[in-house]
Every structure is written in structure tokens, then in C-alpha cells.
C-alpha positions as CSV (number, residue, x, y, z in Angstrom):
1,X,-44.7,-22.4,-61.6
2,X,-44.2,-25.3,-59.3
3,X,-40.6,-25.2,-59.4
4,X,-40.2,-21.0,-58.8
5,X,-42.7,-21.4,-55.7
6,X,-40.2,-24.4,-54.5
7,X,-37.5,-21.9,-54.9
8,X,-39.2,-19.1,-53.0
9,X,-40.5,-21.3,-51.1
10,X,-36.6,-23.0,-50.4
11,X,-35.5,-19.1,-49.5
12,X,-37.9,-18.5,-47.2
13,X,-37.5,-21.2,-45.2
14,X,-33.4,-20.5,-45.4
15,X,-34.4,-16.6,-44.0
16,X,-36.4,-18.1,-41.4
17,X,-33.8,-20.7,-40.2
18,X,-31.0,-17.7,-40.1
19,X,-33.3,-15.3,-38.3
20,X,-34.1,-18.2,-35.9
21,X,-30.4,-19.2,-35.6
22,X,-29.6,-15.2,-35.0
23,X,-32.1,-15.0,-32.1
24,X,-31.2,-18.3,-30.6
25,X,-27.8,-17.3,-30.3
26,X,-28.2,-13.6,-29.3
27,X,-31.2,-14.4,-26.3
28,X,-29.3,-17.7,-25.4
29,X,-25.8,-17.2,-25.4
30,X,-25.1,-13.7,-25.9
31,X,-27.7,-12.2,-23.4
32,X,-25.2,-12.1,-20.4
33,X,-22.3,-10.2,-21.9
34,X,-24.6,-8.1,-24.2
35,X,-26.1,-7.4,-21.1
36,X,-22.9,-6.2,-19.2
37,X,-21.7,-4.4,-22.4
38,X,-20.8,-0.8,-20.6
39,X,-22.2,0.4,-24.2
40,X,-25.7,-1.1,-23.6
41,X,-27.3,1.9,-22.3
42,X,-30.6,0.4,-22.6
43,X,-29.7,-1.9,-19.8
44,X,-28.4,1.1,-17.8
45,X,-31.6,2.9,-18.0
46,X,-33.8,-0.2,-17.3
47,X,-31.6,-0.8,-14.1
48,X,-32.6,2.8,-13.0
49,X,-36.5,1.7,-13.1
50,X,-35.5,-1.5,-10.5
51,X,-34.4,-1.1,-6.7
52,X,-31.1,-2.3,-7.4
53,X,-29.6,-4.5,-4.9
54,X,-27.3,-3.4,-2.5
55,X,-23.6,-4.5,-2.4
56,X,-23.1,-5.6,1.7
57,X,-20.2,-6.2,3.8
58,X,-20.6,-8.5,6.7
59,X,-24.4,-8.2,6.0
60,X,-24.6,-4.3,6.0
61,X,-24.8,-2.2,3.3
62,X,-21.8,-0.4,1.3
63,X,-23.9,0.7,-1.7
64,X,-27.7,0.6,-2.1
65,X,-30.7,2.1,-4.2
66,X,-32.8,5.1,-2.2
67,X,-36.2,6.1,-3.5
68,X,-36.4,9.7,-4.7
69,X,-38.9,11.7,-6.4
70,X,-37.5,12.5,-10.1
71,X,-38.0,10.4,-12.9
72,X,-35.0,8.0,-12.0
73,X,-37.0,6.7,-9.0
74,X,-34.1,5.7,-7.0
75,X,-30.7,7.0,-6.6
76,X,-27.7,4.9,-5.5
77,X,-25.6,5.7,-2.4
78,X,-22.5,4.5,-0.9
79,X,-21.9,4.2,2.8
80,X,-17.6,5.6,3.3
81,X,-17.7,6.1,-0.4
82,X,-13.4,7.2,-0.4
83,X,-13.0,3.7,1.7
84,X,-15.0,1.2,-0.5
85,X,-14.2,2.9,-4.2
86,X,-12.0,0.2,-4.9
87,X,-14.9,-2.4,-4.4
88,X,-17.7,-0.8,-5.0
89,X,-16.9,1.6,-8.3
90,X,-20.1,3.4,-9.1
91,X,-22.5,3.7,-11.7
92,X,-23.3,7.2,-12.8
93,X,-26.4,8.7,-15.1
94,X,-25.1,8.2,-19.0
95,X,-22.8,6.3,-18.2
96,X,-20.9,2.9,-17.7
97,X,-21.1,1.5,-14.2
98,X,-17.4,0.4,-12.7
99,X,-16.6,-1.9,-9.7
100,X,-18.4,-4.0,-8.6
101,X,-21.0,-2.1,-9.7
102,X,-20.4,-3.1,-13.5
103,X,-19.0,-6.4,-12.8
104,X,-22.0,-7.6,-11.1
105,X,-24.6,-5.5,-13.1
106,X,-27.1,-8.5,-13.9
107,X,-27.6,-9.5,-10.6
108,X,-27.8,-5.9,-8.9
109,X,-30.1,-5.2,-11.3
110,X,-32.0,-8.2,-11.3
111,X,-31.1,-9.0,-15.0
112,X,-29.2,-12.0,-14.5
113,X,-30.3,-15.5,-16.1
114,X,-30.9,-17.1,-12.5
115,X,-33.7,-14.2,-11.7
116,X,-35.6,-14.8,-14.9
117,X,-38.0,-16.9,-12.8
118,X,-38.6,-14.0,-10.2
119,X,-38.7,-11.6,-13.5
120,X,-41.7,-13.4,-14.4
121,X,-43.2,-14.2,-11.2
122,X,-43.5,-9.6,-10.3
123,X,-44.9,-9.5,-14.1
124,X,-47.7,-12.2,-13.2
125,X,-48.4,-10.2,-9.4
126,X,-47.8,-7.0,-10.2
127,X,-45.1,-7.0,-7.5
128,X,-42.2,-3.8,-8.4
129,X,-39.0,-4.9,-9.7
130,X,-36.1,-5.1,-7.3
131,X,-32.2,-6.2,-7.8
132,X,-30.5,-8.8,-5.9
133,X,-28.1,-8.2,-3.5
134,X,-24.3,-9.3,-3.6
135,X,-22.4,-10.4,-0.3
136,X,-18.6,-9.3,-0.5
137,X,-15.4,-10.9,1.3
138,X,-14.0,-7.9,2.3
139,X,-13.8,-7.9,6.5
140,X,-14.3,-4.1,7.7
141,X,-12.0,-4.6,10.3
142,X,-9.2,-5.1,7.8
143,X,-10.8,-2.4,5.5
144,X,-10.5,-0.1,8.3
145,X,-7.5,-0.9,9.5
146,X,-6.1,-0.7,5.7
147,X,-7.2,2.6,4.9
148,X,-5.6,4.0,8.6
149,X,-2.5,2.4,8.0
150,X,-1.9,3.7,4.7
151,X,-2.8,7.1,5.7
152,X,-2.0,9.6,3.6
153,X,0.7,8.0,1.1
154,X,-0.2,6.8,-2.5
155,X,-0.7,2.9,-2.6
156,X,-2.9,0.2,-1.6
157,X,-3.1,-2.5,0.6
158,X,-4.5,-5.4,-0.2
159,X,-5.8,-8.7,2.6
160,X,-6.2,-11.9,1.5
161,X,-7.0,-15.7,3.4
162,X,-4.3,-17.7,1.8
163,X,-6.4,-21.1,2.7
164,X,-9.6,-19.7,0.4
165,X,-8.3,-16.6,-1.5
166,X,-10.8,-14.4,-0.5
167,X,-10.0,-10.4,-0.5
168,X,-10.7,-8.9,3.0
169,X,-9.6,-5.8,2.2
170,X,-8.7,-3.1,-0.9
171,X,-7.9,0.0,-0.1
172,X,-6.6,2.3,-2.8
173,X,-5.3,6.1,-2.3
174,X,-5.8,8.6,-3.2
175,X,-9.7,7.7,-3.3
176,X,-12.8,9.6,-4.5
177,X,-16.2,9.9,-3.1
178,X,-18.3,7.7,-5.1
179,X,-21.5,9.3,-4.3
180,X,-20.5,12.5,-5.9
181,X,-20.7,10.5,-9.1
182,X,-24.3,9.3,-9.1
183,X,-26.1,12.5,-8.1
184,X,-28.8,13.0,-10.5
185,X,-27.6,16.2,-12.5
186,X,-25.6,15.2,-16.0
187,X,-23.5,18.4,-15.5
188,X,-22.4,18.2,-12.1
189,X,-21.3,14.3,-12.4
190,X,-19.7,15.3,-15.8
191,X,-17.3,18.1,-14.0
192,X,-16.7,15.6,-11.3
193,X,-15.5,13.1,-12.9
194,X,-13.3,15.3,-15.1
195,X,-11.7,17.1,-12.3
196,X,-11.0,13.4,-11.3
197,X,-9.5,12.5,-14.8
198,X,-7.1,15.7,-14.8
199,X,-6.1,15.0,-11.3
200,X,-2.8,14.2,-11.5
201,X,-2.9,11.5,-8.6
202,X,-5.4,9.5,-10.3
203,X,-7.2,8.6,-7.8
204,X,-9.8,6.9,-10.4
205,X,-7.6,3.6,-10.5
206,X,-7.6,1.1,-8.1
207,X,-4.0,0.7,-7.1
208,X,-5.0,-2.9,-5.9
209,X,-5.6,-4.4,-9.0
210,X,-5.0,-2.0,-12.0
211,X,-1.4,-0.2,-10.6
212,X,2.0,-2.2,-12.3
213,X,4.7,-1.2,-10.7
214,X,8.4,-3.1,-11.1
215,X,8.2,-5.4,-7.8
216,X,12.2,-5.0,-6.9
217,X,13.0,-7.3,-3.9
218,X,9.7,-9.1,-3.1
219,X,9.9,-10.7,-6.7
220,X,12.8,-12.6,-5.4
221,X,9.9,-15.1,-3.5
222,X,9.5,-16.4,-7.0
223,X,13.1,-16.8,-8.0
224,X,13.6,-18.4,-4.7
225,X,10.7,-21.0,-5.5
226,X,12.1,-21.3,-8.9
227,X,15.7,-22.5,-7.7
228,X,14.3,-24.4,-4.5
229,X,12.0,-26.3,-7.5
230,X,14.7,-26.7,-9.7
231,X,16.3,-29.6,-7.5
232,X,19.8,-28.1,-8.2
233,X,19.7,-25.4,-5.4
234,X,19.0,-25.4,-1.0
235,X,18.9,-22.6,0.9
236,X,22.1,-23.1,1.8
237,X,23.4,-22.8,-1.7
238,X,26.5,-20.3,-2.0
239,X,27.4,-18.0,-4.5
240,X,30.4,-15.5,-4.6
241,X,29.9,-12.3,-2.6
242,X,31.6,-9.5,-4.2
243,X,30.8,-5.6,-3.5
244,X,30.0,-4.7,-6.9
245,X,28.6,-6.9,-9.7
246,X,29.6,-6.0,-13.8
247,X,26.6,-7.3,-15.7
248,X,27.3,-9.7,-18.1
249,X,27.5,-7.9,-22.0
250,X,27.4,-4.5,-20.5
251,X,29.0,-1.8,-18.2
252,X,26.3,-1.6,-16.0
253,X,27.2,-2.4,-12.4
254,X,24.5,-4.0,-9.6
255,X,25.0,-2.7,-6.1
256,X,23.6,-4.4,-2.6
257,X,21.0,-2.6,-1.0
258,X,23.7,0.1,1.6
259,X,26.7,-1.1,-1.0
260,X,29.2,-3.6,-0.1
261,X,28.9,-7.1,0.1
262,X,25.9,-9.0,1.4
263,X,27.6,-10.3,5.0
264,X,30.7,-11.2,5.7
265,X,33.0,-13.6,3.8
266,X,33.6,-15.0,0.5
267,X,30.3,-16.4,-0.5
268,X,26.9,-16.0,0.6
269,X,23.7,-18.0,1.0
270,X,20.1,-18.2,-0.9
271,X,19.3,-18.1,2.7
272,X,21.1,-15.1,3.5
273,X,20.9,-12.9,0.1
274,X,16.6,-13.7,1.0
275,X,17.0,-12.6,4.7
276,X,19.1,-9.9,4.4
277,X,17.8,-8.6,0.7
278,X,20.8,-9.0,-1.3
279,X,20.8,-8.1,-5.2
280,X,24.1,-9.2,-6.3
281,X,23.6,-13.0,-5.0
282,X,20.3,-12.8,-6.5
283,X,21.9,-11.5,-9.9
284,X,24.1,-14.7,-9.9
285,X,21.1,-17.0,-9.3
286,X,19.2,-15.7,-12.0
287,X,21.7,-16.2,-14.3
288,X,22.4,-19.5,-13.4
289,X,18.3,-20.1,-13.5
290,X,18.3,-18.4,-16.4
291,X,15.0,-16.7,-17.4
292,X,12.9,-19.6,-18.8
293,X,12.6,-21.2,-15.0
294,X,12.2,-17.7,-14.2
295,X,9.5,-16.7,-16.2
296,X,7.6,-20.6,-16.0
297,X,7.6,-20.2,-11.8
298,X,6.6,-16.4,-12.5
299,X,3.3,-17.8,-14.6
300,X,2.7,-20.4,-12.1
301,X,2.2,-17.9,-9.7
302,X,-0.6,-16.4,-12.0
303,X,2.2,-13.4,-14.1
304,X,1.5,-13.2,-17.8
305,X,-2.5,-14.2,-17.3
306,X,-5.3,-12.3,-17.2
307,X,-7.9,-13.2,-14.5
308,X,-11.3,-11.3,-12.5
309,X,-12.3,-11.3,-9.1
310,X,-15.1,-10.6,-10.6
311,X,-13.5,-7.2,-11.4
312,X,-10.1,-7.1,-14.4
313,X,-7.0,-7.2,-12.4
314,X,-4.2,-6.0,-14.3
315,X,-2.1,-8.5,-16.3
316,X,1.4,-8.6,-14.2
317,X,3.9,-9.1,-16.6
318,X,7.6,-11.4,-16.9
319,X,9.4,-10.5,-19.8
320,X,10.0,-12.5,-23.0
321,X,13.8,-13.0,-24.8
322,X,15.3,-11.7,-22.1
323,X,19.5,-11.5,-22.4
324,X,21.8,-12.5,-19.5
325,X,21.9,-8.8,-18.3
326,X,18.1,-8.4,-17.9
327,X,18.0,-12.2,-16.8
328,X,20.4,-10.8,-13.9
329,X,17.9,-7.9,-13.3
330,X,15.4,-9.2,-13.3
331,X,15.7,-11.8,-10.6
332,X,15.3,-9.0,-8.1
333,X,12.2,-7.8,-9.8
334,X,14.0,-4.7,-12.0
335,X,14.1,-4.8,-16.0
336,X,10.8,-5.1,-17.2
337,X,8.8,-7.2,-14.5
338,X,6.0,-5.1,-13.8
339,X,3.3,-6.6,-11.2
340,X,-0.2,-5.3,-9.3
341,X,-0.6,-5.6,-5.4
342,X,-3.2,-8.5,-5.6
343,X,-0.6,-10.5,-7.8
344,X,2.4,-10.1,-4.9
345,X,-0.4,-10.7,-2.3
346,X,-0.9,-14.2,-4.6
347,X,2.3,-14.8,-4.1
348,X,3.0,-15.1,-0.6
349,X,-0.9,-16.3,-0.3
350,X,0.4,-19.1,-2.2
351,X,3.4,-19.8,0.2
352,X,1.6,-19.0,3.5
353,X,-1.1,-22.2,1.6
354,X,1.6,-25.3,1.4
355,X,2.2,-23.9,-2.1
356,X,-1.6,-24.4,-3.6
357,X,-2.5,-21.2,-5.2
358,X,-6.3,-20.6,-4.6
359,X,-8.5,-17.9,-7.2
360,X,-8.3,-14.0,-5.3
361,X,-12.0,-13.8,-5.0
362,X,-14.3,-10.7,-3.6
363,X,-17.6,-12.1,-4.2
364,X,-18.9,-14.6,-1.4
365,X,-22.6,-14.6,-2.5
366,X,-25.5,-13.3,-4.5
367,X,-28.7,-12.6,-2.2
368,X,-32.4,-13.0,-3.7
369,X,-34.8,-10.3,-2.7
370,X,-36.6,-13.0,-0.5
371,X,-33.0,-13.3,1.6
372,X,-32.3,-16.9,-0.2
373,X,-29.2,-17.6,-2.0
374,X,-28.4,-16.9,-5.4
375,X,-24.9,-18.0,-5.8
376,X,-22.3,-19.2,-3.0
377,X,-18.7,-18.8,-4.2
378,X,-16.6,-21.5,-3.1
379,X,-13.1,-21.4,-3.1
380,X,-11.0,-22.1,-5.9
381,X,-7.9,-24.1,-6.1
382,X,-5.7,-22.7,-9.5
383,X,-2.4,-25.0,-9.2
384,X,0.3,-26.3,-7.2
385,X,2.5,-23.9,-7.5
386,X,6.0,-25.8,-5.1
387,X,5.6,-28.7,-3.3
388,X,4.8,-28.0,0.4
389,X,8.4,-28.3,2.0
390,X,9.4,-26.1,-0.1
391,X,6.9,-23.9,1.1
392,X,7.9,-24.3,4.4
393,X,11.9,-23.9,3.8
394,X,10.2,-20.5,2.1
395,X,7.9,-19.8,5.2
396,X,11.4,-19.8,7.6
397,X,13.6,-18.2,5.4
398,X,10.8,-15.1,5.0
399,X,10.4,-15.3,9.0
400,X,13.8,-14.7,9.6
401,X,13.7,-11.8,7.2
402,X,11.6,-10.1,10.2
403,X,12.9,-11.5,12.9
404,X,16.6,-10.5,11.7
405,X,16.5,-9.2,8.5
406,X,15.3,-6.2,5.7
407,X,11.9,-6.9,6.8
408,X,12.8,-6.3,10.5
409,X,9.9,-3.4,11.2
410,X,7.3,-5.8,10.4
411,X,8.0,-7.7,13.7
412,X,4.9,-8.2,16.4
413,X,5.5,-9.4,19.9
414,X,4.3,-13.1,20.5
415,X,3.2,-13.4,16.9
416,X,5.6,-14.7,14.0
417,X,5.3,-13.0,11.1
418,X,6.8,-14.0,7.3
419,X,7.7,-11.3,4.9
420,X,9.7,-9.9,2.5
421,X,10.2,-6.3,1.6
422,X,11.0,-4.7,-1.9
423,X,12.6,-1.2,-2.6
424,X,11.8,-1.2,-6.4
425,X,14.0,1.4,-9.2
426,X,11.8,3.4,-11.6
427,X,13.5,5.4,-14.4
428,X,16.3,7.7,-13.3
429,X,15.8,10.5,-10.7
430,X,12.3,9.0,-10.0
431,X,11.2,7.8,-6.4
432,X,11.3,4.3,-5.6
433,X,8.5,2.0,-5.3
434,X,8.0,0.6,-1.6
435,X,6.7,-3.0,-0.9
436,X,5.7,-5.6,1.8
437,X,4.1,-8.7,1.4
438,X,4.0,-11.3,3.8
439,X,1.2,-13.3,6.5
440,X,0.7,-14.1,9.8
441,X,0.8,-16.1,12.1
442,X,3.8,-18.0,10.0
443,X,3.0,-21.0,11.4
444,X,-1.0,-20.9,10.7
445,X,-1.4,-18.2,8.4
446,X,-4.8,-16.4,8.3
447,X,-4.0,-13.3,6.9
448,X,-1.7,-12.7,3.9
449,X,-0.9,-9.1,3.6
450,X,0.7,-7.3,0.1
451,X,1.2,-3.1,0.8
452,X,2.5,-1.3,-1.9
453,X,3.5,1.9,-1.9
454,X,4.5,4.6,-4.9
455,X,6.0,8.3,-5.1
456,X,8.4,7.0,-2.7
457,X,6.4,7.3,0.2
458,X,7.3,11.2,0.2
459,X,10.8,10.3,0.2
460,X,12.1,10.2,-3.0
461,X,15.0,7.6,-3.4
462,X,16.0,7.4,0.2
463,X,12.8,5.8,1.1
464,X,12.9,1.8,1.1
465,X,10.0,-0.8,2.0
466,X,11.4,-1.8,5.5
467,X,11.2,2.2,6.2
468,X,7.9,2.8,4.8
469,X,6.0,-0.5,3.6
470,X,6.6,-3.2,6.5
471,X,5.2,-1.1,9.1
472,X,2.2,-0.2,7.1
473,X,1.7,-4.3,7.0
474,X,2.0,-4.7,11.1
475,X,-0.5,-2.3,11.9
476,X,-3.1,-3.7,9.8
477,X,-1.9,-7.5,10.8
478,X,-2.0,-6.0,14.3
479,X,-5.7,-4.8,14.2
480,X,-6.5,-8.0,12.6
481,X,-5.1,-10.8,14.9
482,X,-6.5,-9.2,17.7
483,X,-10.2,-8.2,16.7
């Protein structure tokens, strides 16, 4: 009798331990993401019985929680809801929040481990619930200015401070009004957002972070870095400089940008082929590269990772087992390479920083109800990414691409300005993809700017990034240098 109440006994105690072990591990470790899981609807609902914090920029409010008198109790609202979608995402009745919105859903909603104290401190008074708030990078100027410049087109422009990373602006078009999606009527935010799903502009993804589009030209800033890095090539490097370029193993031909050569004469610089936007010296490079230094510079600069600022950006992608042709293509960013805004924007952040690549951030801090601090984000150094003199040589190579170059319509009077456009190929017949990315002032920079724009820019394939892109870019770096 002894020895069955020992084994009972012996079970028992092993179904304790395990249900012990299970709760440990679900309330300690797993209560965060459980927490954020879009399919936890409990947390949703709970979140509606809160004042959920409001999301601020430059201390005012872009999204907040309003009383109203239904059983929800509050209802959010979004101040320029089209301007802010891309930050703010929204988070509707039944379903999963987006933006910001879902990537900061414990703290908005008061939910996150480091308000547990203040959970338990309104159950002891009595005091109502309430969310805390989260403090964004973006700078309204540069939102503004963004969302002006880009007017009507499909694209995104995205701001960054190459010294810290931080995002000052995302703007995305076409947009949406966010507060048409957290009304409280089930019906009326389920017809919304379907009309938004069958539009065929998608306006419902942010452009800035989620868009991949082949970079064309401005990827050559990475092959550049990777032949500069390589010790075997300067800027003054030459290559042969023939109109027309026979890919190697196939009949496919590569053409300058306007056909012909790239300049005058028999050869032609790294120096040139950047400036003046060359593909066939670029083809030549690559090859001589080859596409393991291509790709390894290309993950340096963050390609082939997957990374949040707290929201998913997009993994941009270099190519694996890549033959000579593709190798030749895709050193001015055709083939395969497929990259988002933010991830061009990283890399001439990097350049414009000495060559450290710092963390894209969009979160500066999380605000308790009582006004003290949460969190502080500090800024995140990821790697070196060149040495700084190669960042320089970089820096005046990409400054005389605007003062005398492809990038010429990004120039501002008594400010110098880096950049490198791209006029990027999509499959046959189908408009180009337009680009900019760049910073000023070149010899300080404070403001590294990506624009990218798709569809062509209305133009179909006689559109190109100096056209269209670059002077997207100076307007915004215009407003921004002289607020």
C-alpha cells in the first residue's frame, strides 16, 4: 500500500512540477509576445477598457484614445491620419492593431512588464486604467515637407540622422485615413478596409519599409564601397569604355544610361562611371568583384537581414549563386536585387556617418502617465561598415554627382549636397522605378534623405530619377536646413 501511495504520490508531484514549469514559462517569458500576438484578442479587448496612450510627435499628439459613450469607452483618433499612416497604423474593433499601434501595443495599453508596478498601484486606489504614451522621432517639419514633395506620385520618402539613425520622416502614397478604420461599427470598418484591399494602388503598405523594388543605379554606392574596400581599386581605377557591353555567357547587351559610351576616350573612371551614372563600367567592376564581395558589402550594409524599428521592415535582398551575367547586372542594382527605401536611406546614412552604420530607429521614448520616463532609446551603432576615408572618397565622388553629374537636380545654392540617383528596369514594357538617396550638408551631414518613386512617376520608361526623384529630395532637404 505504501509503495502505490509512493507512486501516486511520485506522479503527483511530477504534474505539479510540469504545471508549475508551464506557468513559469508562459507568465515569465512568454507574456510579452503572447501579449503582442495580433491573434490575442483578449488583449485587444482589454486594451479597449484602458485610455490607451497616445503616440506624440514633438510632444503633440498623432494618435490618442477619446472618451465616448458606447460600451468601448474610448475610441482612438488620429490627428492627419493619410500623413502619419505609415507610423502610426491603426487598430481597428475585431481586429489586429498595425503600426505602431501593434508594435508598441503593451506600452499603449499599459500591458507592458515595466507598468506592472502602476497596474497594481490603480488596483490598490481604485485609480482607472490608462496606457502609456510613446514619443516618436519623426520631426513634422520633415513629415510635412515629405508628404508635399511627393505630391501626388506613388512612393515614399523616407528622413533619417545619419549620426543616430533616427527616422524623421515616412511618408508613404497613396495613403489612407486611419480614422475611418477605428470607428465603432464592425460593418463600416469591414467595407473600408476592403475597398482598401481591392484598391489597386495599395495604399495599405507602407512604401517606406515594406515596398522592394530593384534599386538600379543607387545600388552602385555599395559596389563602389565594395571595390574601394577591396584594396585592389581607387577612384581613379579605369576600365574599358565601349558603347555597348555583350554579357558574358549570353546575347544580352548592357547599354549606358542615353547609349554610347560613358565620356570621352578609351577607358573610364570608378570616379566617372559614379558621377556620371554609367552601367557598362559598373558591369566590368562587378565582374571583376565578383559577387561574393558584392553580396558581403551588400549584408554589411544591413541586405539579406531582417531588422524592426520597432515596426518589420522588409528584408532587402542580394542574390545567392549568381553567374557572371547576373554578377554584371547586378552591380547596378538589376537582376534580382530587390531593396526597401529605409535600406537605401541606410546606406547613404552609413556613408554621410564615417562609414558606422547606426540601427533606423522611430521610437525615442515611452512616457508614464505621470509624464516620467519609461524607456529612452539610445542610438545604436550596428557595424563598421568602410573605414572613414573611404567614406569620405565616397562623400566627394557622390557630391560631384550633383554638382556635375546624373544627380545634377538635386543641387541647392550655398549648400553641398551628396547623392546618387537610380533609374531602376522592371519586367519588360513596365515603368521604371525612380530613386534618390543622398544627405546634406556633405560636409556635416544632418539629414540623410532616400525618395523612391514607382509607376514611373507617370512617365512610363522615359522617366529617370534625376527627372523625377532628385528634385523630390531638394525640396524636402530645402525645408529642412532652413526651419
Amino acid at each position: 500500500m505504501n509503495r502505490e501511495l509512493k507512486r501516486v504520490s511520485i506522479v503527483v508531484l511530477l504534474m505539479f512540477l510540469a504545471l508549475l514549469g508551464s506557468t513559469t514559462v508562459i507568465q515569465v517569458f512568454q507574456a510579452d509576445s503572447l501579449s503582442a500576438d495580433a491573434r490575442n484578442t483578449r488583449t485587444l479587448y482589454d486594451s479597449y477598457a484602458v485610455e490607451r496612450g497616445a503616440i506624440l510627435v514633438a510632444g503633440e499628439p498623432i494618435a490618442q484614445s477619446m472618451p465616448v459613450d458606447d460600451d468601448y469607452k474610448f475610441q482612438r483618433t488620429y490627428s492627419n491620419g493619410p500623413l502619419y499612416a505609415p507610423v502610426t497604423g491603426f487598430i481597428p474593433l475585431n481586429g489586429a492593431p498595425t503600426g505602431l499601434e501593434h508594435a508598441m501595443n503593451a506600452e499603449l495599453s499599459g500591458t507592458s512588464n515595466a507598468q506592472f508596478f502602476e497596474k497594481v498601484n490603480g488596483l490598490i486606489t481604485g485609480k482607472n486604467p490608462k496606457g502609456a504614451s510613446v514619443e516618436v522621432t519623426i520631426d513634422p517639419v520633415a513629415q510635412q515637407a515629405a508628404w508635399d514633395a511627393l505630391g501626388n506620385l506613388t512612393g515614399s520618402v523616407v528622413v533619417t540622422e545619419p549620426k543616430t539613425g533616427r527616422i524623421l520622416a515616412m511618408v508613404s502614397k497613396p495613403s489612407y485615413d486611419t480614422n475611418l478604420l477605428t470607428v465603432h461599427d464592425n460593418q463600416q470598418v469591414a467595407d473600408t478596409y476592403q475597398s482598401l484591399l481591392n484598391d489597386d494602388s495599395d495604399p495599405l503598405i507602407n512604401r517606406g519599409i515594406n515596398a522592394l523594388n530593384p534599386p538600379g543605379s543607387v545600388f552602385k554606392l555599395v559596389v563602389v564601397t565594395a571595390a574601394l574596400e577591396s584594396g585592389k581599386f581607387t577612384p581613379e581605377s579605369a576600365f574599358p569604355n565601349p558603347g555597348t557591353f555583350q554579357l558574358p555567357g549570353s546575347s544580352a547587351v548592357v547599354i549606358n544610361s542615353g547609349g554610347g559610351t560613358c565620356g570621352g576616350g578609351d577607358t573610364v573612371t570608378i570616379a566617372t562611371a559614379l558621377r556620371l551614372s554609367c552601367n557598362i563600367p559598373m558591369a566590368e567592376l562587378g565582374l571583376q568583384l565578383g559577387d561574393k564581395a558584392i553580396r558581403d558589402t551588400a549584408e554589411k550594409f544591413g541586405f539579406n537581414s531582417d531588422y524592426t524599428v520597432p515596426l518589420d521592415v522588409s528584408q532587402s535582398v542580394y542574390p545567392t549563386d549568381l553567374d557572371d551575367a547576373q554578377t554584371a547586372l547586378s552591380a547596378f542594382g538589376q537582376t534580382d536585387v530587390r531593396a526597401t527605401n529605409l535600406q537605401m536611406a541606410m546606406v547613404s546614412g552609413t556613408i554621410a556617418n564615417g562609414g558606422m552604420a547606426m540601427a533606423p530607429n522611430l521610437v525615442e521614448k515611452v512616457i508614464a502617465p505621470d509624464l516620467s520616463p519609461l524607456q529612452v532609446f539610445e542610438p545604436k551603432t550596428m557595424k563598421r561598415v568602410m573605414s572613414a576615408e573611404t567614406a569620405a572618397t565616397i562623400t566627394q565622388m557622390m557630391v560631384n554627382g550633383v554638382q556635375d553629374g546624373a544627380a545634377s537636380n538635386a543641387r541647392i545654392d550655398g549648400v553641398k549636397v551628396a547623392g546618387k540617383t537610380g533609374t531602376a528596369e522592371n519586367a519588360e514594357d513596365e515603368p521604371y522605378t525612380l530613386w534618390f538617396t543622398g544627405f546634406a550638408p556633405a560636409e556635416d551631414p544632418k539629414y540623410a534623405i532616400t525618395v523612391l518613386v514607382e509607376d514611373g512617376g507617370g512617365l512610363g520608361q522615359t522617366g529617370y530619377g534625376n527627372l523625377v526623384a532628385a528634385p523630390i529630395a531638394k525640396q524636402v532637404l530645402e525645408a529642412v536646413l532652413n526651419k
